[in-house]
C-alpha positions as CSV (number, residue, x, y, z in Angstrom):
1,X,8.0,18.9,-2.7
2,X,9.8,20.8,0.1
3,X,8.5,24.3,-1.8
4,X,4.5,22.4,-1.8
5,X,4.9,22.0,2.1
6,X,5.9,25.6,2.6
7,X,2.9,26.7,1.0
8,X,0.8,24.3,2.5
9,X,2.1,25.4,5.8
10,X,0.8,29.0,5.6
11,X,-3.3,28.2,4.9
12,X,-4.5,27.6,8.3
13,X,-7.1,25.0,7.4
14,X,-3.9,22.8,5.8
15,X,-1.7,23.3,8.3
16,X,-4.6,22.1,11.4
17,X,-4.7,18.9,8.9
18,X,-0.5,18.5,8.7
19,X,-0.1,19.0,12.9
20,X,-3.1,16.1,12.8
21,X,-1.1,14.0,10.9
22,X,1.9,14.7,13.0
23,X,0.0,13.9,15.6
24,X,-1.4,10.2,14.6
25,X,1.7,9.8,13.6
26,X,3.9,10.4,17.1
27,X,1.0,8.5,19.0
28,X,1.9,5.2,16.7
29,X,5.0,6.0,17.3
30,X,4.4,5.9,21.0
31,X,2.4,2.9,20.7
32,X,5.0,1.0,19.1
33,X,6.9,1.1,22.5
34,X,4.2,-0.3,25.1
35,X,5.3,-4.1,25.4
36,X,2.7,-7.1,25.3
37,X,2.9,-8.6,28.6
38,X,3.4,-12.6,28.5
39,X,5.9,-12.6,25.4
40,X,10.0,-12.8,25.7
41,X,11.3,-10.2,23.6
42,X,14.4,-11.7,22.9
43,X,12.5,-15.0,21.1
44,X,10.5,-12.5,19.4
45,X,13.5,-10.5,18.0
46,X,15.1,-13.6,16.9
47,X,12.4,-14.6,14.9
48,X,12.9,-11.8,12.3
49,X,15.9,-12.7,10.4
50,X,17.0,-11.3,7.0
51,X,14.5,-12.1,3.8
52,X,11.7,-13.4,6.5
53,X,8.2,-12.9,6.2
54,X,8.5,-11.3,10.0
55,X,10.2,-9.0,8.4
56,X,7.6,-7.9,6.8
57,X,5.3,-7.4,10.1
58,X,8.4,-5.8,11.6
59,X,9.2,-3.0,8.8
60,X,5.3,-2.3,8.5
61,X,5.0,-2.1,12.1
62,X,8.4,0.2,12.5
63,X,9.9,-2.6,14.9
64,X,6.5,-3.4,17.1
65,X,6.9,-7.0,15.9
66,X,10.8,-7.2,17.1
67,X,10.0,-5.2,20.3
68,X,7.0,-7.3,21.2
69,X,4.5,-4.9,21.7
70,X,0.8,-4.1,21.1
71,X,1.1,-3.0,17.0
72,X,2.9,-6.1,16.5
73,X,0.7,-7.1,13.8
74,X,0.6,-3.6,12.5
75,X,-2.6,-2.7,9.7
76,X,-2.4,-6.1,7.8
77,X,-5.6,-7.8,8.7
78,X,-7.4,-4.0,7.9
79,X,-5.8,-4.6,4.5
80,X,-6.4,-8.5,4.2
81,X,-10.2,-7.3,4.9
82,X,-10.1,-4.5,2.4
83,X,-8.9,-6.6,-0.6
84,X,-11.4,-9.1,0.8
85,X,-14.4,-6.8,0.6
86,X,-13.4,-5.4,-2.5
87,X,-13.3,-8.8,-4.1
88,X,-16.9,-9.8,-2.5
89,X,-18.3,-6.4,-3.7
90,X,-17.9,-7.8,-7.3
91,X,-18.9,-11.2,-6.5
92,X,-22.2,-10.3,-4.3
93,X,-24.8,-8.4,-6.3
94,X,-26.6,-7.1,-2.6
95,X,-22.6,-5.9,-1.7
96,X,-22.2,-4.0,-5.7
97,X,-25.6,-2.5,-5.3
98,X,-24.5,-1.7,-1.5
99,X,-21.3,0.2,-2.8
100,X,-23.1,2.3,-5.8
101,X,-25.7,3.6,-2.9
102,X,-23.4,6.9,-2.5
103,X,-21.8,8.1,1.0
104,X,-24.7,5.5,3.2
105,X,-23.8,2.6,1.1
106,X,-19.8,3.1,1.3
107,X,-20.5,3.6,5.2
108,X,-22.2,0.3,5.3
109,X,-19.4,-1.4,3.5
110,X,-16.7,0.2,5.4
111,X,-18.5,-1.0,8.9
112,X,-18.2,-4.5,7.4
113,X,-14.6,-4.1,6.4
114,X,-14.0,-2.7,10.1
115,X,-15.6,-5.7,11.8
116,X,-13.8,-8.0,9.3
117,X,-10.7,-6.4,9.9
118,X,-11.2,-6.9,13.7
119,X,-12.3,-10.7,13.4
120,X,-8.6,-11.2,11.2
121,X,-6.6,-9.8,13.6
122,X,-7.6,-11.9,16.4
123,X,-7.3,-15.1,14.5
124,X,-3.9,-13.9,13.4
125,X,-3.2,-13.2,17.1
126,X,-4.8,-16.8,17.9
127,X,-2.2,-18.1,15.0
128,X,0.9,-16.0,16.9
129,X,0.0,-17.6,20.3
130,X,-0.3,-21.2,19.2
131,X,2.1,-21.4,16.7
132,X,5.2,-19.8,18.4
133,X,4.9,-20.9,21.7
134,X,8.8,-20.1,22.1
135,X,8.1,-16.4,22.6
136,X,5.0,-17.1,25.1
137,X,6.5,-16.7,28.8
138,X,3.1,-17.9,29.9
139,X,1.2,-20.2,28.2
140,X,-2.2,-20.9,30.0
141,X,-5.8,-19.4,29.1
142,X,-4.8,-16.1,30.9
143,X,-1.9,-15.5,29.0
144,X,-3.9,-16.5,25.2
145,X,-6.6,-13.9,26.1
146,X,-3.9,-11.2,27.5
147,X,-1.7,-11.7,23.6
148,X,-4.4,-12.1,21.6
149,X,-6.5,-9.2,23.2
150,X,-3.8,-7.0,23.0
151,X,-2.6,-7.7,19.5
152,X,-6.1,-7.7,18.6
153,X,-6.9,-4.2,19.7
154,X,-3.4,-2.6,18.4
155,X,-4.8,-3.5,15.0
156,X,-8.2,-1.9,16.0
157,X,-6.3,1.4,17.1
158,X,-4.3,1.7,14.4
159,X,-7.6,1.0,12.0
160,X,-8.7,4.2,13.8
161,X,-5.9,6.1,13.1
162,X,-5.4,5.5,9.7
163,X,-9.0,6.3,8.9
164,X,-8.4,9.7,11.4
165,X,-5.7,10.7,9.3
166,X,-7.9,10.1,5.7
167,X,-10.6,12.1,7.3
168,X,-9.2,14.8,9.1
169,X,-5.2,15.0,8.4
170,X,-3.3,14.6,4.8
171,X,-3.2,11.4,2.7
172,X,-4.1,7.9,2.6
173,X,-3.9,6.8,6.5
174,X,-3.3,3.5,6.3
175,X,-0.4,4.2,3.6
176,X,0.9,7.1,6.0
177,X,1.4,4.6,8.7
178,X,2.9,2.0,6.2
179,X,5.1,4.8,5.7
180,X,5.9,5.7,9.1
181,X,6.8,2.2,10.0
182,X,9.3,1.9,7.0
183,X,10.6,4.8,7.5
184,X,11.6,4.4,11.1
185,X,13.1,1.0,10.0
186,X,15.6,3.1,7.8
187,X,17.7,3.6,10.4
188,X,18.4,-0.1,11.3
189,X,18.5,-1.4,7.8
190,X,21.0,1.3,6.9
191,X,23.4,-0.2,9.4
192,X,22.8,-4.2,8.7
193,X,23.6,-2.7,5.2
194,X,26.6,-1.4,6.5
195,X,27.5,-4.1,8.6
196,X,27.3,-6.7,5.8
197,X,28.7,-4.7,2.8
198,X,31.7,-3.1,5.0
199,X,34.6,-2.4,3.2
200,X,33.0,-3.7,-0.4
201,X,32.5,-0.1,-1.6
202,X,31.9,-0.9,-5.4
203,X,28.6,-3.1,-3.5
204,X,27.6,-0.2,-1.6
205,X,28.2,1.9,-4.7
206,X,26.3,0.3,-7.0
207,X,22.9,-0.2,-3.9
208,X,23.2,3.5,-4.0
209,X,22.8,4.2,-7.7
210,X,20.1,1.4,-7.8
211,X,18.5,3.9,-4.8
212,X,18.6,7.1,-7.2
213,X,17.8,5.6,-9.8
214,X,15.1,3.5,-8.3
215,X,13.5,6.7,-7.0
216,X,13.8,9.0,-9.8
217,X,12.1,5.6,-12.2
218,X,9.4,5.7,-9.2
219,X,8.7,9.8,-9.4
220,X,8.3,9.9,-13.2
221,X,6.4,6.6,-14.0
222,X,4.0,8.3,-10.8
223,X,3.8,11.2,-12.5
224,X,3.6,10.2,-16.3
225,X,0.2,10.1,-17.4
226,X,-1.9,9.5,-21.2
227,X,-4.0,12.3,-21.7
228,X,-6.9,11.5,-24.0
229,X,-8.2,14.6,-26.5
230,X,-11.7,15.2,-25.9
231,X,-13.4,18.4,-27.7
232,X,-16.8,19.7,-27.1
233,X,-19.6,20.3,-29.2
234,X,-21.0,23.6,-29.7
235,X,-24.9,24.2,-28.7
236,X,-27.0,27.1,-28.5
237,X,-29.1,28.1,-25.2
238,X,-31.1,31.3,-25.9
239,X,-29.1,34.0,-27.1
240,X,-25.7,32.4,-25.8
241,X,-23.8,29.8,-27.5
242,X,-21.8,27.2,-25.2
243,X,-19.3,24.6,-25.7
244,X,-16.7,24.0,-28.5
245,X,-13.7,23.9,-25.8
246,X,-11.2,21.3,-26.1
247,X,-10.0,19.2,-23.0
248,X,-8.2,15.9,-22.3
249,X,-8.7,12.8,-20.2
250,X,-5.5,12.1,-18.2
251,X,-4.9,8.4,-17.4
252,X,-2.1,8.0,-15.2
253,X,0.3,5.1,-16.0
254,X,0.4,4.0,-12.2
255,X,-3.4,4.5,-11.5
256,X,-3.3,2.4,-8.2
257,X,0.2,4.1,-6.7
258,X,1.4,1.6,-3.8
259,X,-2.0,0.0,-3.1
260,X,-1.1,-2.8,-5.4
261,X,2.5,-3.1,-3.5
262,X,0.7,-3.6,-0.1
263,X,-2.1,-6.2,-1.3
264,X,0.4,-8.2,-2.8
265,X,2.6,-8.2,0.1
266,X,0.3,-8.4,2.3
267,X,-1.3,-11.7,0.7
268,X,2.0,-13.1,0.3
269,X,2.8,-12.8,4.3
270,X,-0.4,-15.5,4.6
271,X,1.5,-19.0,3.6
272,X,4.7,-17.7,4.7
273,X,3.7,-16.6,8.6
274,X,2.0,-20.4,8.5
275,X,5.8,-21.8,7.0
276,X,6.8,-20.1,10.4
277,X,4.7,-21.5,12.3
278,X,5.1,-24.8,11.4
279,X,9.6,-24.6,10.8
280,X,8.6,-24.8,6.9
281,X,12.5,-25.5,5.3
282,X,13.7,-27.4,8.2
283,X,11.8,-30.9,7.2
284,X,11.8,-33.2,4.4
285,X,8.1,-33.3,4.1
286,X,5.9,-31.8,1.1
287,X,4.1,-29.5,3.1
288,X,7.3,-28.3,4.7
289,X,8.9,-28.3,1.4
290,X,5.8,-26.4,-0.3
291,X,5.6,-23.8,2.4
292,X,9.3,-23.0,2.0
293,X,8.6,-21.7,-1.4
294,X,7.0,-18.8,0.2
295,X,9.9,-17.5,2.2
296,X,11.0,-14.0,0.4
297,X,14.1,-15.1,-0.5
298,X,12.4,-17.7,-2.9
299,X,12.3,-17.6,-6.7
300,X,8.9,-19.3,-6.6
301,X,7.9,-16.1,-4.0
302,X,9.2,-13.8,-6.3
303,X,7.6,-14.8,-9.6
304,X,4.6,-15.0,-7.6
305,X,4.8,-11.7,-6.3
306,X,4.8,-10.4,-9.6
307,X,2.5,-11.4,-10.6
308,X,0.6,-10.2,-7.5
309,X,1.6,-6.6,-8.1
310,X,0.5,-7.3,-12.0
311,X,-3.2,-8.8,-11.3
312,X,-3.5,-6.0,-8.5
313,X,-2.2,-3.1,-10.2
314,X,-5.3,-4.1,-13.0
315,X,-8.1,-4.7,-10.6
316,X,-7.5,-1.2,-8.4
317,X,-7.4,0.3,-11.3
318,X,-10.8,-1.1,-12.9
319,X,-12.3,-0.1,-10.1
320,X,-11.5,3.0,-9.5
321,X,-11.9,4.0,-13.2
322,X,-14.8,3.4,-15.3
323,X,-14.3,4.0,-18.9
324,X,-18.1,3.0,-19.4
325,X,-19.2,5.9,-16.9
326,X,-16.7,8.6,-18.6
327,X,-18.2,7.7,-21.9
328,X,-21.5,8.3,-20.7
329,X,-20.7,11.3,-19.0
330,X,-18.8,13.0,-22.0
331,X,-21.6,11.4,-24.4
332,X,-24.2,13.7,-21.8
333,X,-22.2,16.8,-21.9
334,X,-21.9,17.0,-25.8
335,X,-17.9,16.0,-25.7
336,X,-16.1,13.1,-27.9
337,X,-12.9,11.9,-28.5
338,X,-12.0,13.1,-32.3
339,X,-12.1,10.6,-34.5
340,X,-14.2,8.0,-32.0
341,X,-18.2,7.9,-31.7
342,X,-19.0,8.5,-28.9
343,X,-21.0,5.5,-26.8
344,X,-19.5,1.9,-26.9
345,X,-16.7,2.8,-29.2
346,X,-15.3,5.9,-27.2
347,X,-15.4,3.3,-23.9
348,X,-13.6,0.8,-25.9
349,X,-11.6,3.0,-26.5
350,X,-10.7,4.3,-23.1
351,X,-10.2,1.0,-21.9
352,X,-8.3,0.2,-24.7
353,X,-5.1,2.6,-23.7
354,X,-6.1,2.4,-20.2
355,X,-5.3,-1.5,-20.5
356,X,-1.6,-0.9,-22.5
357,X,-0.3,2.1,-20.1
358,X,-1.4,0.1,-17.3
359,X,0.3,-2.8,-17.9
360,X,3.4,-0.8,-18.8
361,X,3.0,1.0,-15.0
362,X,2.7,-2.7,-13.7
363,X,5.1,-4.3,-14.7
364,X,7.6,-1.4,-13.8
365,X,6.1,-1.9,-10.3
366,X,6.9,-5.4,-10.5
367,X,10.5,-5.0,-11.3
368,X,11.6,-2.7,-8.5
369,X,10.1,-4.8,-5.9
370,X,11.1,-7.9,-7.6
371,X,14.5,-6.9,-8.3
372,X,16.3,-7.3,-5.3
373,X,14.1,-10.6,-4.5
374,X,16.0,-12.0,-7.1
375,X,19.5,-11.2,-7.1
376,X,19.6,-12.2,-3.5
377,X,18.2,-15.8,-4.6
378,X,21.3,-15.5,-6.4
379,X,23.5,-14.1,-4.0
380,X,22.7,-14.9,-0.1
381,X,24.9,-11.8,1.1
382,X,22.2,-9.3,-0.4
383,X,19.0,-11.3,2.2
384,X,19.1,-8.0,3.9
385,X,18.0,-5.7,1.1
386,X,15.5,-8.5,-0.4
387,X,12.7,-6.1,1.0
388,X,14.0,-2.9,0.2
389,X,12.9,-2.5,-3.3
390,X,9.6,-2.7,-2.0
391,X,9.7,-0.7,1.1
392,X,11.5,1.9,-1.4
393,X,7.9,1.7,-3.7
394,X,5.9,2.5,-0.9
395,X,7.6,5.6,0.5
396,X,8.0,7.9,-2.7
397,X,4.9,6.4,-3.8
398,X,3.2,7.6,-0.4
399,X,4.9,10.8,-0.3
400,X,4.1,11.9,-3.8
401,X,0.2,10.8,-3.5
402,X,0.9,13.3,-0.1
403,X,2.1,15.7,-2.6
404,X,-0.1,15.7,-5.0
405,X,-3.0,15.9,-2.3
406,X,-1.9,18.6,-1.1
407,X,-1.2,20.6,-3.9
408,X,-5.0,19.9,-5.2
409,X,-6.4,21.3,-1.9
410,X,-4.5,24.2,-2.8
411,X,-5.7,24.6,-6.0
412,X,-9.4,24.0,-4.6
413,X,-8.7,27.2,-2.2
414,X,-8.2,29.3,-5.8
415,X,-4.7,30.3,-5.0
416,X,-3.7,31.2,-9.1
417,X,-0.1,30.6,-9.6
418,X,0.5,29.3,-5.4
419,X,2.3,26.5,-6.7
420,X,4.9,28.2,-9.1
């Protein structure tokens, strides 16, 4: 990795994109310290306790939500309005014709996302006001528009970064700024670690081989891939004869990287920022009762989030791979699978393995962000690392989808052998 950055570093064109990114990156950093006015920090703080869904906010947002300030809310309601998009543009014929228009037609959809993501964030913001009036210093019309404004266009801003950095820098922006946030949490959840497992070394032993191993499991399920023999038929134009090369399809076991992670968890924050809202576990009602099943620290929340990360991991991946389209292309260009006819059986086929290795990359996915979930349903004292399976998915999955960007830009600039 570290050798794939040295390279990048000396093409000009990749290193203007890595300062970019560095750039985004220390002005969300910056932006993460400009206070909301109206809100007591302290309240706010208090509100994110070990295993909470404010948690959540507060590791995405690298500690705006604790701090009180403008990316409290950090890139959630962009991603709520992505999933929701996606699911409308296979519901809605106008939005699937919309979305197979080419570059105008994604433009169109992504201006609907942007304004979606926009309307989200201030009824989230709407939701923070009314439903924790404890952290509001001044609650009065001036002091709703003021929050919600604020919060609202944080969410904006950083929906503009995170598309800056896709266009212009390296990487998936809105994953780099996942990334940024988590990683800037490391810090303090290194020392509650601390704090709580003091003097327990054979705890702290075994969290750091469940790290390694965690993060070697993460690299080579990211990396393994199926790789799908296709051979060529040989044709003659003219006087020259083409074709008869042999090739492969590679289908990667984790097709969707981390984007399943962050749906899931980002659907899962909904009923459990409303169980805030309304002291969900404190009561003996139902609805109290129900919305306590969503706290992170839940067995109902993690079985549930499995099965999140399962149903996600499936639909990213069918639609961002079409076996039907690769059969049709390979059927066009004279190439089969040996052994399949090509058409309806060879897409069959495709989807065939494509449905076994992805399940496999699922439910791997599953259990590392799961895992800790559960044992600290079991055991209280672990609350603190409840999240960090997760938060450990989403940076090596970021940083080798970096990685593996990079290198193929190199590899477009024909530099033979660059990366050995």
């Amino acid at each position: 990795m570290f050798q794939t950055l040295k390279n990048a570093w000396k093409v000009p064109d990749l290193r203007k994109k890595l300062l970019y990114t560095l750039l985004m990156l220390v002005i969300f950093r910056f932006g993460t310290f400009i206070p909301v006015p109206g809100l007591d920090r302290s309240q706010m703080a208090s509100l994110v306790t070990d295993g909470s869904l404010f948690s959540i906010l507060d590791i995405f947002s690298g500690g705006s939500f604790s701090n009180a300030t403008i990316f409290a809310m950090s890139i959630t309601p962009y991603i709520n309005a992505s999933i929701i998009m996606q699911l409308l543009t296979v519901a809605i014929p106008a939005l699937e014709r919309m979305s197979k228009e080419g570059m105008e037609g994604r433009k169109k959809i992504n201006e609907i996302t942007r304004y979606l993501a926009v309307g989200l964030a201030f009824l989230q913001a709407t939701g923070l006001f009314f439903g924790l009036r404890q952290i509001v210093t001044n609650y009065n019309v001036y002091g709703y528009l003021i929050i919600t404004l604020s919060f609202t266009a944080g969410t904006a801003f950083l929906m503009w970064l995170g598309e800056e950095i896709s266009q212009k820098g390296i990487g998936n922006g809105i994953s780099i700024l996942i990334f940024a946030g988590i990683v800037a949490r490391i810090p303090t959840m290194a020392k509650t670690a601390w704090q709580n497992f003091t003097g327990k070394w054979i705890i702290l032993a075994l969290i750091l081989i469940y790290t390694v191993l965690s993060i070697a499991f993460v690299i080579f399920v990211t990396r393994a891939e199926r790789r799908i023999p296709v051979q060529y038929a040989k044709r003659v134009v003219g006087r020259k004869m083409y074709g008869g090369q042999s090739s492969n399809i590679p289908l990667k076991i984790a097709a969707g990287g981390v984007i399943p992670i962050i749906f899931a968890m980002s659907i899962m924050s909904f009923p459990g920022t409303i169980a805030q809202f309304f002291g969900a576990g404190n009561g003996t009602g139902f609805w109290s009762k129900f919305l306590s099943l969503f706290q992170s620290t839940s067995w109902f929340y993690a079985v549930l989030y499995f099965i999140l990360i399962i149903g996600f991991t499936f639909f990213y991946t069918s639609i961002t791979f079409n076996p039907v389209e690769i059969s049709n292309n390979l059927k066009t260009n004279g190439g089969f699978v040996p052994g399949i006819r090509p058409g309806r059986p060879t897409s069959d086929f495709i989807s065939k393995i494509l449905g076994r290795i992805t399940m496999v990359g699922a439910i791997f996915l599953g259990i590392v962000a799961v895992l800790p979930i559960v044992v600290s349903v079991f055991q209280p004292s672990f609350r603190s690392l409840s999240l960090g399976g997760t938060s450990l998915l989403i940076v090596v999955g970021v940083v080798l989808e970096t990685v593996e960007q990079l290198e193929a830009q190199m590899l477009m600039r024909h530099y033979t052998g660059f990366l050995e």
